[in-house]
C-alpha positions as a printed Julia matrix, in Angstrom:
309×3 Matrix{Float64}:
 -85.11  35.84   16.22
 -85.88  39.6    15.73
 -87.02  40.09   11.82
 -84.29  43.15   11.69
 -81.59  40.66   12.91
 -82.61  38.27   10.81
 -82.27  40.6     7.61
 -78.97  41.56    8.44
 -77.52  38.67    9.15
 -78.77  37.52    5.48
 -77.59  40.4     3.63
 -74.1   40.99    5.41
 -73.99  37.27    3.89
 -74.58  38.34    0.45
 -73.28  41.86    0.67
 -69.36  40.4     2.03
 -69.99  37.76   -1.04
 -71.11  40.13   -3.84
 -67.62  42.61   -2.96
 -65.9   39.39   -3.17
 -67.24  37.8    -6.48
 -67.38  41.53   -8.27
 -63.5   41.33   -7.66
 -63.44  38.47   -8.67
 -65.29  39.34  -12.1
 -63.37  42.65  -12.59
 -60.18  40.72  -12.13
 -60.9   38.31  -15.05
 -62.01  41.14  -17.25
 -58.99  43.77  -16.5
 -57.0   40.36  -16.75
 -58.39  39.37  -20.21
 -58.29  43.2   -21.43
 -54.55  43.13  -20.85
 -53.95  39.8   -22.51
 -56.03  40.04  -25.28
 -55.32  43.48  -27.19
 -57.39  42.46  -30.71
 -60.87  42.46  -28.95
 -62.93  45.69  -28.69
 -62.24  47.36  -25.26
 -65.6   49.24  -25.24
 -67.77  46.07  -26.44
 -66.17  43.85  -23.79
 -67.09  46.64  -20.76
 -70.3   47.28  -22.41
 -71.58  43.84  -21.48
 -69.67  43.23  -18.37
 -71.6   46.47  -17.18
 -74.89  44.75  -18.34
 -74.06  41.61  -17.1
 -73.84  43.24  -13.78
 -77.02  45.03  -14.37
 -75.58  48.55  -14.42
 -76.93  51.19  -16.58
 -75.26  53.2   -18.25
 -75.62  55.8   -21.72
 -75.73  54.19  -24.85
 -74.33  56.99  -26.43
 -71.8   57.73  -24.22
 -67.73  56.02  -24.19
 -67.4   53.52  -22.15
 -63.65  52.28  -20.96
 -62.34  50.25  -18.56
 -62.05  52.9   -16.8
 -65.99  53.62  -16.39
 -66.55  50.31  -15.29
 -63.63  50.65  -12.6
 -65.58  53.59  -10.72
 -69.16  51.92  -11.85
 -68.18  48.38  -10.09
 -65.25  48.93   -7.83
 -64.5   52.27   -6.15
 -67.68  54.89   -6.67
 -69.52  54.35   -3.31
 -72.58  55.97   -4.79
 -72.93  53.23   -7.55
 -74.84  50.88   -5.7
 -73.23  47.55   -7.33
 -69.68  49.04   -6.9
 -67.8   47.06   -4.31
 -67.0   49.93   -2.39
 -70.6   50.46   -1.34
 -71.76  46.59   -0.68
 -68.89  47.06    1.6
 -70.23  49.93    3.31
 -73.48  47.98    3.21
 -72.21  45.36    4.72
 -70.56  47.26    7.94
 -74.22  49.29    7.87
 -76.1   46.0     8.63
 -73.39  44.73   10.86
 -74.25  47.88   12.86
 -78.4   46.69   13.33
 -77.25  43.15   14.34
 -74.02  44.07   16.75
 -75.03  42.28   19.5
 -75.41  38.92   17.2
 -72.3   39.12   16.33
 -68.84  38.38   17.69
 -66.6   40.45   17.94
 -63.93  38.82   15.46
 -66.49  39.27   12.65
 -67.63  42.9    13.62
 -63.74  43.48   13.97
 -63.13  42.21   10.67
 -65.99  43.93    8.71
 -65.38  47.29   10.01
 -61.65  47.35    9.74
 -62.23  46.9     5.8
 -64.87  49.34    5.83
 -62.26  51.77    7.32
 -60.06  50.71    4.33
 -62.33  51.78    1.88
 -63.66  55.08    2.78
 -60.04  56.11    4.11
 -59.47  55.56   -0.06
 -56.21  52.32    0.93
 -58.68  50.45   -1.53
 -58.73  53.06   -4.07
 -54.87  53.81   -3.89
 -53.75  49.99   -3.98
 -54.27  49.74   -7.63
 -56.81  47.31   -9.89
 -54.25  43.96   -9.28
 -53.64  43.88   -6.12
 -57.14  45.99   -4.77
 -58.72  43.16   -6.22
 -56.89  40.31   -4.09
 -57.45  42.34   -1.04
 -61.08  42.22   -1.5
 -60.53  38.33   -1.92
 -58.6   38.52    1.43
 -60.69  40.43    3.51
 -63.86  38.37    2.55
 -61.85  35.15    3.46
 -61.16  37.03    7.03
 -65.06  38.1     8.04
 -66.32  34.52    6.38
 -63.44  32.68    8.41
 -64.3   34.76   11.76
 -67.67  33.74   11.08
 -67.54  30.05   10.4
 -65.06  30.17   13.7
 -66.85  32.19   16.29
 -70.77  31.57   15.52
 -73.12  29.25   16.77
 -75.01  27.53   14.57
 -78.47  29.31   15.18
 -81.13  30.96   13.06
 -78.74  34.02   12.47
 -76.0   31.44   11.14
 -78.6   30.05    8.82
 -79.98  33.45    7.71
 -76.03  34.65    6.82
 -75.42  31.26    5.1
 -78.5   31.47    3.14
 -77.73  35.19    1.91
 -74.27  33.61    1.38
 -75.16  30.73   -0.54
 -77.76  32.56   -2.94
 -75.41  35.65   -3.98
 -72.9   33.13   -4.67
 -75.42  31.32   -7.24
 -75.78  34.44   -8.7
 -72.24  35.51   -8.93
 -71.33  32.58  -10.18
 -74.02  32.85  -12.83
 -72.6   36.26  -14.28
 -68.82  34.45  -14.19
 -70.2   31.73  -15.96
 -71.84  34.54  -18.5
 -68.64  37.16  -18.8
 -66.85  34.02  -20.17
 -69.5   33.17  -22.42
 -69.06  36.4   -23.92
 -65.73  36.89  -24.28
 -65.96  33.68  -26.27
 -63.47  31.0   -27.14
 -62.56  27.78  -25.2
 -59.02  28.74  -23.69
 -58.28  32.0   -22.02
 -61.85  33.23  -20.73
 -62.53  29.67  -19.21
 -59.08  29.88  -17.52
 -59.49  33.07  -16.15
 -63.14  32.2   -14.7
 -61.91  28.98  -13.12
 -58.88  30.62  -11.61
 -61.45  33.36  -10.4
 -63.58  31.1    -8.56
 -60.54  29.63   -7.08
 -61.3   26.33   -8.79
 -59.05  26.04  -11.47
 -56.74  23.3    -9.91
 -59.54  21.61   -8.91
 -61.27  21.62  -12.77
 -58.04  20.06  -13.8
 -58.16  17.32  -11.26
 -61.9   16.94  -11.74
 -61.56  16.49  -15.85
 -57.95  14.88  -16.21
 -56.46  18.27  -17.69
 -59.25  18.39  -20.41
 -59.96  22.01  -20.7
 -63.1   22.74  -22.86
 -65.73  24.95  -22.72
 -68.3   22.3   -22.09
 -66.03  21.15  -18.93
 -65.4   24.45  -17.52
 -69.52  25.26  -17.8
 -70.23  21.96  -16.54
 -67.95  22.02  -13.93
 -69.36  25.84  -12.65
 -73.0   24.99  -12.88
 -73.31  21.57  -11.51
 -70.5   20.29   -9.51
 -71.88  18.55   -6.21
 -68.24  18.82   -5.02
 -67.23  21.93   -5.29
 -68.39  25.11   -3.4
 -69.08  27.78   -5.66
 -70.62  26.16   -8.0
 -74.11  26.72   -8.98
 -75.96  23.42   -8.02
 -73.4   22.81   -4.7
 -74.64  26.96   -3.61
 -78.71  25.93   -4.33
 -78.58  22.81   -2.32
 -77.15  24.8     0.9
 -79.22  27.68    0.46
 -82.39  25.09    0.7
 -80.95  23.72    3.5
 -80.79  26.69    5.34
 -84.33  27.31    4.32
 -85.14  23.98    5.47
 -83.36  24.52    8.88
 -85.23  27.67    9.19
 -88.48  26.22    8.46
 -87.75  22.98   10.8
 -88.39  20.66    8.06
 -92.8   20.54    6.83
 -93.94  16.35    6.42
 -95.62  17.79    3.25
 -94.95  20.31    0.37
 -93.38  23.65    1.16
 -95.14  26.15    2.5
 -91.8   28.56    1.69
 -91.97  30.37   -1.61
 -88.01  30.72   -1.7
 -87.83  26.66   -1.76
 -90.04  26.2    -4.16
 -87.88  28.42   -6.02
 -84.86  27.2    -5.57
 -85.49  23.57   -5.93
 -86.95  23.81   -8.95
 -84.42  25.77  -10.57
 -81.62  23.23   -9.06
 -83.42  20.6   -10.57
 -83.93  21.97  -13.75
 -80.26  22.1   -13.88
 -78.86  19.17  -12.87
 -81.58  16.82  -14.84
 -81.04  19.1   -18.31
 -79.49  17.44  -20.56
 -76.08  20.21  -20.27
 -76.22  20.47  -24.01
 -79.66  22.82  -23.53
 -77.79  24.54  -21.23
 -74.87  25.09  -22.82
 -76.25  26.39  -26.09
 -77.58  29.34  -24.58
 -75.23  29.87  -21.89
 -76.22  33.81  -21.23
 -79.98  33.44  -21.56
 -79.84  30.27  -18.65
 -77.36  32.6   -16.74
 -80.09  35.29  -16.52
 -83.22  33.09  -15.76
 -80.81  32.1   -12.97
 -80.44  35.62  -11.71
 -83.78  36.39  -12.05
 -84.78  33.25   -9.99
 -82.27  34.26   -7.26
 -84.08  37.89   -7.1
 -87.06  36.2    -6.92
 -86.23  33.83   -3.79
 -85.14  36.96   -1.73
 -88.2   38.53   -2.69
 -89.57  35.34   -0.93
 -87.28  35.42    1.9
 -88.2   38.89    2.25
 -92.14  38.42    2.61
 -91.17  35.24    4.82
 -89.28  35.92    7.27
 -88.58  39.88    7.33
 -90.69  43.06    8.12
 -88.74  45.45    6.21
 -86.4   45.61    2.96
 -83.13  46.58    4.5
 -81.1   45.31    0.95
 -80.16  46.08   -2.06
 -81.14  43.05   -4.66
 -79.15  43.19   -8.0
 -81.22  44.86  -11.06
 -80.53  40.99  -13.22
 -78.68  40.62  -16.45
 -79.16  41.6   -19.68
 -82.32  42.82  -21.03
């Protein structure tokens, strides 16, 4: 496959999942915001904002509002979701003829939506949902209508490592916000595995449970561990399987940081849930550096900036 295919295929993958999982974030925050009047509004967008690795004036105010036009609807801001959107559409343009035309159908239609401001105009609540929406549509015309092949791995693989990292800054807005009930709720239900949780731990709902349950579930799809082991799959597809050793950077990577998790006692984890959360991030920029250098001639993406610093 083409290198320039190749890249886009992998970073419509993360691009379509980092609109979907900022929604997802700014819908737990706005959520939290409203239901919890006795925290600090500018504290709480302060870190979301860093936890999303956007800068922004110390000095200056900073308001829900800011963070509305800094993550969602400013298509200049380059973590906003309006402009991974347009990102995504951009690199479905290089790789048209790899796709079909269900997904290219689906991808620019919501492009449309954005620039022609419907996204803007809907409102936080329900904006948010049709982000969720639309990313189900492109994924589900994609899982339907590809084969298989090298560009199916490469969009899986951008797929499965921006959802490691979104789920790391989920994992780290709740960790934040502190407390056991309401932030944990909200993050499960964002992640769309709150029912789940609550089959998974017998209605238990701790802290402890929820991080567990986010990090290193083998069950369940957005979790950290379950998004690792398919994004080194994919590698190993792509690679066609070495007898000996890896000879690809981005596995290395990746399976060390998966293991690191999942034979950690969760108690180290746990007590420093931010600090893990942004090794995490900085080990997913790292493995698309490696991707990158592998298996592309260019650097058609735009990789997240980390956490906090």
């Amino acid at each position: 496959m083409l290198s320039r295919i190749a890249e886009s295929m992998f970073w419509i993958g993360r691009y379509v999942e980092r609109a979907e999982d900022t929604a997802r974030i700014l819908d737990v925050q706005t959520q939290l915001l409203l239901e919890d009047t006795s925290g600090s509004e500018e504290t709480t967008c302060r870190n979301l904002l860093a936890i999303m690795g956007v800068e922004f004036d110390p000095d200056a105010r900073v308001d829900t509002r800011l963070v509305l036009e800094q993550l969602a609807y400013d298509s200049s801001a380059p973590a906003s979701v309006a402009a991974v959107l347009g990102a995504a559409r951009e690199s479905a343009r290089r790789a048209r003829e790899t796709l079909s035309v269900a997904m290219w159908e689906a991808l620019n239609t919501t492009h449309r939506s954005v620039v022609t401001g419907q996204f803007r105009a809907a409102g936080p609540a329900t904006g948010f949902r049709w982000v969720r929406d639309r990313a189900a549509l492109i994924n589900g015309a994609a899982d339907a209508t590809m084969t298989r092949d090298e560009g199916w791995q490469f969009l899986m693989l951008g797929r499965c490592l921006e959802r490691a990292d979104m789920t790391s800054r989920l994992v780290a807005t709740a960790a934040y916000a502190g407390g056991i009930g309401s932030p944990w709720t909200n993050t499960l239900r964002a992640c769309g595995g709150y029912e789940a949780f609550l089959r998974t731990y017998k209605g238990a709902e701790t802290e402890r449970g929820a991080a567990e349950f986010l990090l290193l579930d083998r069950l369940f799809p957005r979790s950290v561990v379950f998004s690792l082991n398919r994004a080194e799959q994919c590698l190993d597809n792509l690679e066609a399987g070495g007898r000996a050793g890896f000879q690809n950077d981005a596995m290395r990577l990746i399976g060390r940081t998966r293991a690191d998790l999942e034979y950690r006692s969760l108690s180290d984890v746990v007590a420093d849930l931010p600090g893990e959360m942004e090794k995490l991030q900085r080990t997913c920029a790292l493995a698309t550096d490696a991707v990158t250098r592998r298996f592309f001639a260019g650097s058609e993406g735009t990789n997240w900036q980390g956490g906090r610093v």
